[in-house]
N, C-alpha and C positions, 0 to 999 in steps of 0.2 A: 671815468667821469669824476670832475669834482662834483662832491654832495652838499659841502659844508666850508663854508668863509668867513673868516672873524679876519678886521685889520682892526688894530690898539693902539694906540699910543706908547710909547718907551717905559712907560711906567706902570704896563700891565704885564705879568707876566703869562706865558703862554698856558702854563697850566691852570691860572687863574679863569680860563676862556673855555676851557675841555666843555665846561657842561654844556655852556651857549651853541658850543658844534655841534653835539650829539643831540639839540634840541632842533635843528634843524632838520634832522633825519625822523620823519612821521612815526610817533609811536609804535605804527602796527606793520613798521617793515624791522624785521628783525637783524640786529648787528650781530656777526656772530664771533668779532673781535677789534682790540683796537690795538693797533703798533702804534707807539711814541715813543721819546728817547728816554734819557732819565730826569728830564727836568722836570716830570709829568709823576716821577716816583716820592707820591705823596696821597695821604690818607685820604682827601678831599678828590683825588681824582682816580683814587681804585673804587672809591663807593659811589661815583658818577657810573662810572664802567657796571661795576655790579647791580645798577639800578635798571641800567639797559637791559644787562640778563648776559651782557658780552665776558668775552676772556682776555684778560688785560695784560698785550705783553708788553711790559717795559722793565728794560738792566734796571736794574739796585742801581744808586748811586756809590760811587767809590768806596765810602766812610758810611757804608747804610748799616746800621744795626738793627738788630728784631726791634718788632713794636710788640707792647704789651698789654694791647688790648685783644678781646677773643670775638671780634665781627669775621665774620669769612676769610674778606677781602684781605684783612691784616695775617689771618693764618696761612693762607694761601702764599702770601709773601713774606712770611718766615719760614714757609717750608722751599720757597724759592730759592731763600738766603743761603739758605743749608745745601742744599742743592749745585750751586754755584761758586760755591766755597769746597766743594767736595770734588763736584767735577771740570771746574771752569767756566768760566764766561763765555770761549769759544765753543767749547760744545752743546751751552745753552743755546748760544744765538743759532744754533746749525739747528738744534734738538724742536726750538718751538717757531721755525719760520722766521724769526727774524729780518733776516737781508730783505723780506716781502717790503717795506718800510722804506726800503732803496727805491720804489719807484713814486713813495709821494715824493721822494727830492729829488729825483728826476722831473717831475711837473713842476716841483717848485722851479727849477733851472727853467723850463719850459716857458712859465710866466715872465720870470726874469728876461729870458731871452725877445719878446714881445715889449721891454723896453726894461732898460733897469733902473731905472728912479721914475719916481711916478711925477707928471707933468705939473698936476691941480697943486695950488698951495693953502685950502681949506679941505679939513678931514672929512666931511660931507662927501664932496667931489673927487678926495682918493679912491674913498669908499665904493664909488659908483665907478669907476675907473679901473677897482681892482676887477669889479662884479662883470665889468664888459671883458674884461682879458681873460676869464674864468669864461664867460659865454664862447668866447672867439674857441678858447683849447676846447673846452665841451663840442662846439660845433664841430671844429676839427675831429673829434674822435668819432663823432657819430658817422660822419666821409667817410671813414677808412683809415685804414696803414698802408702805405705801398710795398707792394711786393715788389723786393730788390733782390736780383741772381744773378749769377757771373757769368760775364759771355768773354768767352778766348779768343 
């Protein structure tokens, strides 16, 4: 199911939007992780995640160096760094679930696939437009999956 839908404008960036999602999700149901990519690997969005109580997997950025401050969140991903630099980036993404993360872009394509430009030309009306194709896939999923098997 989707839980949480933010659309922005070009000149919002995604990680600027993290907390508004997570606020969407009722205080008293427990997160108990969030996958994002690395544009999300930034102080302002590990201490959103730590505020939930959640475990924040997102890659380092390419050129990430330690941070020097001593909040958890910041220690927690310097000892990531060291970690990933020790053992790889592919056995990180294997070691904490990562590929999980492939299936919100599977639903993103999902949406996509329900039309790929959106019709409305006031952001109001995208807005409500993105919210019914997010209805439609949510409905969808509550139906069912079909079970598909091979006949010879």
């Amino acid at each position: 199911q989707i839980r949480a839908v933010q659309l922005t404008t070009n000149n919002v960036s995604d990680s600027q939007v993290l907390g508004d999602l997570l606020n969407q999700i009722p205080l008293d149901e427990q997160i108990d992780s969030v996958y994002t990519d690395g544009a999300y690997d930034t102080k302002q969005c590990r201490q959103v995640i730590a505020d939930r109580q959640a475990y924040a997997v997102i890659p380092l950025r390419k050129n990430a160096k330690p941070w020097k401050d001593t909040k958890t969140h910041s220690l927690q991903r310097n000892e990531l760094l060291r970690t990933v630099k020790h053992l790889g980036r592919a056995i990180w993404k294997k070691w904490c679930g990562y590929h999980r993360r492939s299936l919100v872009e599977t639903k993103m394509h999902c949406i996509k696939l329900l039309g790929d430009k959106l019709r409305s030309r006031n952001f109001d009306s995208q807005v409500n437009e993105i919210h019914v194709r997010v209805a439609v896939l949510n409905k969808f999923n509550e139906l069912g999956r079909p079970h598909t098997r091979v006949v010879t």
